[in-house]
C-alpha positions in Angstrom: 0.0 0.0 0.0 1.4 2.8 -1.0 2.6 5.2 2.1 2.8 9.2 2.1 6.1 11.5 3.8 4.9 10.7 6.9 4.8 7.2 7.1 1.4 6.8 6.9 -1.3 5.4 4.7 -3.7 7.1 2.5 -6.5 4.9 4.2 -5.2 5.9 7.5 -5.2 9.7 6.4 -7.8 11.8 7.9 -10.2 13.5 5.2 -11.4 16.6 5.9 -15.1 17.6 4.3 -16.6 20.6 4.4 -20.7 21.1 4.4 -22.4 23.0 2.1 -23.2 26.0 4.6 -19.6 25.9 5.8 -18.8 26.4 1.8 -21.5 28.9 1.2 -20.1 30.7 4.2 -16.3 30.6 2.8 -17.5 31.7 -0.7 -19.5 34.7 0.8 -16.8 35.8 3.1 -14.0 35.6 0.6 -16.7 37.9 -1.8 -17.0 40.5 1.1 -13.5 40.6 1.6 -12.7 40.9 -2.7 -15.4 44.0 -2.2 -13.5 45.6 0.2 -10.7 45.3 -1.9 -12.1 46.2 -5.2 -13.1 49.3 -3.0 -9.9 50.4 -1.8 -8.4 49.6 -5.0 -11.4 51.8 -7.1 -10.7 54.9 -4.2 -7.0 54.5 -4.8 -7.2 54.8 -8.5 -9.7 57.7 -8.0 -6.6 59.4 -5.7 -4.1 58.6 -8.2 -6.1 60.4 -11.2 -6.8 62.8 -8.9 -3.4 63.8 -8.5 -2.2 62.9 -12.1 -5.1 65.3 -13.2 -3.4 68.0 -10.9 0.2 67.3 -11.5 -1.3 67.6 -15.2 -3.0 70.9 -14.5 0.3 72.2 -12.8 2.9 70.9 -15.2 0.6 72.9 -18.2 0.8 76.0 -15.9 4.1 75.9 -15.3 4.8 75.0 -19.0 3.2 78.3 -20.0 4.9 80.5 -17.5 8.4 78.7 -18.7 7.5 79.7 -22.8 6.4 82.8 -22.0 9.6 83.8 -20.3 11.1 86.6 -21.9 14.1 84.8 -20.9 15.4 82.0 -23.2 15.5 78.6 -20.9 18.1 75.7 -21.6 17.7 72.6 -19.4 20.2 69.8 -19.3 20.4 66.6 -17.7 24.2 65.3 -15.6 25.4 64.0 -18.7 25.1 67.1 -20.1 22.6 66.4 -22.5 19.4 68.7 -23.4 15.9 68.4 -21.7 14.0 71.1 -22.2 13.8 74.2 -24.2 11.4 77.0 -23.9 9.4 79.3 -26.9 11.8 82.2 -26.3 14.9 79.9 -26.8 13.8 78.4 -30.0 12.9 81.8 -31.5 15.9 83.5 -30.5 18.5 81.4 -31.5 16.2 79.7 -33.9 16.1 76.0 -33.1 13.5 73.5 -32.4 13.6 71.7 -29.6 13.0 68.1 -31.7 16.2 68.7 -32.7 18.3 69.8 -29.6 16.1 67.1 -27.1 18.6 64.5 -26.1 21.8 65.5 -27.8 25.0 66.6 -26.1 25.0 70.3 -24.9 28.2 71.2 -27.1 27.1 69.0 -30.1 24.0 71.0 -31.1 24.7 74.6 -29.2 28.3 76.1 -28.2 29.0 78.7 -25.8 32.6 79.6 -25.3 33.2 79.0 -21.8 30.1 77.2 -20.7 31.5 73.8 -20.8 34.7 74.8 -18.7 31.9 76.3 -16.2 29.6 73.6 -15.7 32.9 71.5 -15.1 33.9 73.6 -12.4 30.4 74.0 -10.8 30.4 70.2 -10.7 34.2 70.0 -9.2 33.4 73.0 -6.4 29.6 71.4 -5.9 28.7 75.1 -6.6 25.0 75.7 -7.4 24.9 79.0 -8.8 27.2 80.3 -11.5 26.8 82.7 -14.3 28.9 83.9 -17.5 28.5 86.6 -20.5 28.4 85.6 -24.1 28.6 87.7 -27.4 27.3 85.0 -29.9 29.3 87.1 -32.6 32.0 89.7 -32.6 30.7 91.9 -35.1 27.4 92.2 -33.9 26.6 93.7 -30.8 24.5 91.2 -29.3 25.3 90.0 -25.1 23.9 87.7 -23.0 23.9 87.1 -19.5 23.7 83.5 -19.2 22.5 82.5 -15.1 23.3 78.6 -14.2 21.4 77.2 -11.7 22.0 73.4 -10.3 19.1 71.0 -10.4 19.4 68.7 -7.5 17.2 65.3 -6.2 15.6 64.4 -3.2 19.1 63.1 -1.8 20.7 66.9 -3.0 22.1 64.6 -6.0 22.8 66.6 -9.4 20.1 65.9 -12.0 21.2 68.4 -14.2 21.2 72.3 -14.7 18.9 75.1 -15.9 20.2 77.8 -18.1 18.6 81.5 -18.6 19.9 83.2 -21.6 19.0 87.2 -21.1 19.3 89.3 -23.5 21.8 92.8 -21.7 22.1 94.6 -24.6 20.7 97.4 -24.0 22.0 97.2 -20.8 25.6 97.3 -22.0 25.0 100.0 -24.2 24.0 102.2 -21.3 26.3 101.1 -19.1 28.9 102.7 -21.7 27.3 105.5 -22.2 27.1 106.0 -18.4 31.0 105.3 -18.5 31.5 107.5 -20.8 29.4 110.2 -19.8 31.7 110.2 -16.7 34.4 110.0 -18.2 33.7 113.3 -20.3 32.7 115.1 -17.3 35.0 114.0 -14.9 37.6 115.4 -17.4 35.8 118.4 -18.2 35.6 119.3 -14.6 39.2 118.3 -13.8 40.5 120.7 -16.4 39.5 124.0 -15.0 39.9 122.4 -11.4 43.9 121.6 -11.9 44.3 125.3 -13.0 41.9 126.8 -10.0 43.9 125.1 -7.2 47.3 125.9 -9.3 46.2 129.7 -9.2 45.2 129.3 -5.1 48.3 127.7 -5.1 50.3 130.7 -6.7 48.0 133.4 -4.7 48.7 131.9 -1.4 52.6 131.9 -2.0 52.5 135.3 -3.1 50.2 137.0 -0.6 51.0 134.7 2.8 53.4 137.2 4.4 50.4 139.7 3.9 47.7 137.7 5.2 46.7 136.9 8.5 45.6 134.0 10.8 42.1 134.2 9.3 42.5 134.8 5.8 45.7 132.2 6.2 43.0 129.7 7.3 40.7 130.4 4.6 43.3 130.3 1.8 44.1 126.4 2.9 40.3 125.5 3.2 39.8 126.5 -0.2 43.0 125.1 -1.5 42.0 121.6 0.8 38.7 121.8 -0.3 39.9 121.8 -4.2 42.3 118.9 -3.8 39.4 116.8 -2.2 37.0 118.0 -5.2 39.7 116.7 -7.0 40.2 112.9 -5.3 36.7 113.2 -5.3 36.3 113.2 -9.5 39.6 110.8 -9.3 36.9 108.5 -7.5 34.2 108.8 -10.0 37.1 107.7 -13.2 37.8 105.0 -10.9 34.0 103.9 -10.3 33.0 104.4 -13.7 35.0 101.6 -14.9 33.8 99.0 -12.2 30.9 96.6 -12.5 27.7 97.8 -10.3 26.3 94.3 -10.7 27.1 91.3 -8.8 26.0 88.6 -11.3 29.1 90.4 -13.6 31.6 90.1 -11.1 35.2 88.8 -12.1 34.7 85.8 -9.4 37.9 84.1 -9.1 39.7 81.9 -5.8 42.7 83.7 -4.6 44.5 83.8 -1.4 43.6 86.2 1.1 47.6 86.8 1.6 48.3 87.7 -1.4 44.9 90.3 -1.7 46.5 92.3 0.7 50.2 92.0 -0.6 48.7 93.7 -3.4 46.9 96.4 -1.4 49.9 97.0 0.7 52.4 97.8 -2.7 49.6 100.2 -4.1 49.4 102.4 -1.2 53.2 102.5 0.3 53.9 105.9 -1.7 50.9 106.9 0.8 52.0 105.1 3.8 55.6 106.9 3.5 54.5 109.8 3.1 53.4 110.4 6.4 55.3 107.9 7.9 52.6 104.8 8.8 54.2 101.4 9.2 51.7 99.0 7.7 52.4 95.2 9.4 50.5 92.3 7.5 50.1 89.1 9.6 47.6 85.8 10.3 46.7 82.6 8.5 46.2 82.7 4.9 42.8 81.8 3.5 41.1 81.0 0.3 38.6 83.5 -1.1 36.1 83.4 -4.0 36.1 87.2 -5.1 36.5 89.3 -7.3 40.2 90.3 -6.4 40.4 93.3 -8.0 37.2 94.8 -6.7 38.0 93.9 -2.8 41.6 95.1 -3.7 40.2 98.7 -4.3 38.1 98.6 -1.6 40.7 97.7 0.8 42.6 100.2 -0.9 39.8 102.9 -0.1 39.5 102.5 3.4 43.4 102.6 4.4 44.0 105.8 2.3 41.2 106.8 4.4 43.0 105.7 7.9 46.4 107.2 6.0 44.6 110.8 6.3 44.2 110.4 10.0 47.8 109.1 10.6 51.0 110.4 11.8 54.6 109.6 12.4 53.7 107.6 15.7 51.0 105.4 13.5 50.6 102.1 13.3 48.4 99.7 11.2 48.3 96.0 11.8 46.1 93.8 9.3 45.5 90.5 10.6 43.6 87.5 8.4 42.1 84.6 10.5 39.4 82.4 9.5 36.2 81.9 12.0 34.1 78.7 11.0 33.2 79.6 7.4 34.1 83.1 7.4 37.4 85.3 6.5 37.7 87.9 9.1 40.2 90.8 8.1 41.1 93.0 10.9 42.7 96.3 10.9 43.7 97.5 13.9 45.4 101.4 13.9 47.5 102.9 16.7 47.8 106.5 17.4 45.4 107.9 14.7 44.9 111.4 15.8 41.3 112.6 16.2 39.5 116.3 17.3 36.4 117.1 17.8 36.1 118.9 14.1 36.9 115.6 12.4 33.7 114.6 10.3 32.5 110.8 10.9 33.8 109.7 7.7 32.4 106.6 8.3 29.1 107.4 8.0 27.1 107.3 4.8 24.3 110.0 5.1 24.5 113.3 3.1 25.8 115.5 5.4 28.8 113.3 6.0 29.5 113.4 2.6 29.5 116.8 2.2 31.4 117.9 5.0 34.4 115.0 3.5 34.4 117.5 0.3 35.0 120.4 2.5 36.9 118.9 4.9 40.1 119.6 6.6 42.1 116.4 5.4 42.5 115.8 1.7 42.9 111.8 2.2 39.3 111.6 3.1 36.6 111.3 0.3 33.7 109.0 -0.7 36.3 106.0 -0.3 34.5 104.5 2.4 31.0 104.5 1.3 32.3 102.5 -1.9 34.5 100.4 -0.1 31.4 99.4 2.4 29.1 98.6 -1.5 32.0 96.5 -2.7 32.5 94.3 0.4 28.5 94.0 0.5 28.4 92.8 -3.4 30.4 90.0 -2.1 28.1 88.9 0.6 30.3 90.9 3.2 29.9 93.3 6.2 32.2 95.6 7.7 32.1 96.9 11.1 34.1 100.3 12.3 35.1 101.0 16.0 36.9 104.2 17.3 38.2 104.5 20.6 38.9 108.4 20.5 40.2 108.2 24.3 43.0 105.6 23.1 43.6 107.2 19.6 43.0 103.7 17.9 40.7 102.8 15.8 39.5 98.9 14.5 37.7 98.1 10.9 36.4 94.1 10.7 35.7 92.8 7.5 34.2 89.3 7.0 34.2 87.4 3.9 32.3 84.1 3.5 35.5 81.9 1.9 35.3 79.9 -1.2 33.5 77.2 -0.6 30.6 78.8 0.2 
């Protein structure tokens, strides 16, 4: 007889039979509980369309904002291959986006620069970035192109968006502000030179005749000329930077060697008067635009020059403080009197009284120095101690890999 796995007949086996009810019963439960489930399936498929319908709704809304963009829009996946277009893309540089979807960035569209850029936003785990581009030399045509780093739910890179703005116009005016300035500037610096030169001659001539008082007005008019004059020196100099923080020249360099390159533009200034200028601390990477901070920097000690003296000093110290440069600048024996204006503040009448004041060395140089540091995501914070003759300027920088 043949035996099963247990060892036991198939006689010997007990059979199991179920009644009718008990099968009735069965079938009826398992048909409530298929109900149930056809229900939650039927209310989770009406969810799902639900949301589809939405994301449907919100994907054609957001379509429409993208095309109508004034704004050409360039999107790219990590390989570097294209996404997305908009309208304003495809009219502008006139190309269809069947035939730039899933082709390599510099196969179908080149951009001097751009590739070298998106390499380096990938290498620095940047998210931001933006470069200008003249399509063709002979035309006067720019663009402003703005990269901005698409990332995933982990913060992985899924690609990058690209803006392509037309600055034209922008650029045109931005030369004819230039050289508007430059035209008046020059215009006004004539005549000036030969005013003060005249004072100049005047007061050489007529000084054993004069007394106290009219002494004392001769060198205000002849102080207040020379500081017209930095003054208009300023404006060439301003003229000829970039008021725009997307345009700036954003390079790495090494905090050191920034102020190395202050310190050699503004000895002649320093030895003049006699102000020994110490440069010490820990050398730190900053992403700036060097030449921008440089003149800044530049601004603010020729400022602290016109205060100085023979018994001066001016330590600069560089330290970094979690993810920020601190730059300190710490002056000894600056003489102060009561009739000094707080050329450190930015309202009118501050300005004004710099143009008149006593001290030639002090002219709008701190205003534009404080602008400059802020275009960089900076502050700067000034301190006088009048009772110890010192006086401190902080400037933080966030360093480069922020």
């Amino acid at each position: 007889m043949p035996k099963n796995n247990g060892g036991k007949s198939v006689s010997q086996m007990r059979i199991h039979t179920y009644s009718r009810d008990e099968i009735l019963r069965k079938l009826e439960l398992s048909q409530r509980q298929i109900l149930i489930f056809s229900r939650d399936l039927a209310r989770v498929y009406r969810a799902e369309k639900a949301t589809r319908r939405l994301l449907q709704i919100v994907h054609q809304k957001l379509r429409a904002i993208v095309d109508s963009m004034s704004d050409g829009m360039l999107a790219i996946d990590e390989r570097l291959f294209v996404s997305d277009v908009n309208k304003t893309f495809e009219r502008v540089f006139n190309l269809s986006q069947d035939k730039l979807k899933g082709m390599p960035l510099a196969q179908v569209f080149s951009v001097p620069g751009l590739q070298e850029k998106l390499r380096y936003m990938q290498e620095k785990k940047l998210r931001f970035a933006s470069l200008e581009w003249q399509p063709q030399k002979s035309v006067e045509q720019f663009y402003q192109v703005n990269i901005s780093e698409i990332q995933g739910q982990k913060k992985e890179n899924k690609g990058y968006v690209l803006l392509f703005r037309d600055i034209t116009e922008r650029k045109r005016l931005e030369r004819l502000k230039s050289r508007f300035v430059t035209f008046a500037s020059h215009e006004i610096r004539t005549p000036l030179h030969g005013l003060i030169g005249f004072l100049n001659l005047i007061y050489e001539n007529l000084q054993n005749r004069l007394n106290d008082e009219e002494k004392h007005h001769f060198r205000l008019l002849i102080e207040s000329g020379e500081n017209l004059r930095c003054i208009i020196e300023e404006m060439l100099q301003v003229s000829t930077l970039k008021d725009d923080s997307t345009l700036m020249n954003l390079k790495e360099i090494s905090v050191q060697e920034l102020l190395q390159t202050v310190l050699k533009r503004i000895s002649f200034n320093a030895n003049a008067v006699g102000v020994e200028i110490s440069l010490v601390g820990e050398d730190v990477a900053l992403f700036v635009d060097h030449q921008l901070i440089a003149k800044a920097i530049e601004s603010i000690l020729k400022s602290i020059i016109g205060y100085a003296n023979y018994e001066t000093s001016i330590q600069i110290h560089s330290t970094k403080e979690m993810e920020t440069c601190k730059i300190t600048l710490f002056c000894k024996n600056i003489h102060f009197d009561d009739t000094d204006p707080d050329v450190f503040g930015d309202n009118q009448s501050s300005m004004d009284t710099q143009i008149c004041g006593r001290n030639r060395m002090w002219n709008l140089g701190f205003p534009l120095a404080e602008e400059i540091i802020q275009w960089h995501h900076g502050s700067i914070k000034v301190e006088k101690q009048k009772d110890k003759n010192s006086l401190f300027v902080v400037i933080n920088f966030p360093i480069s890999s922020n």
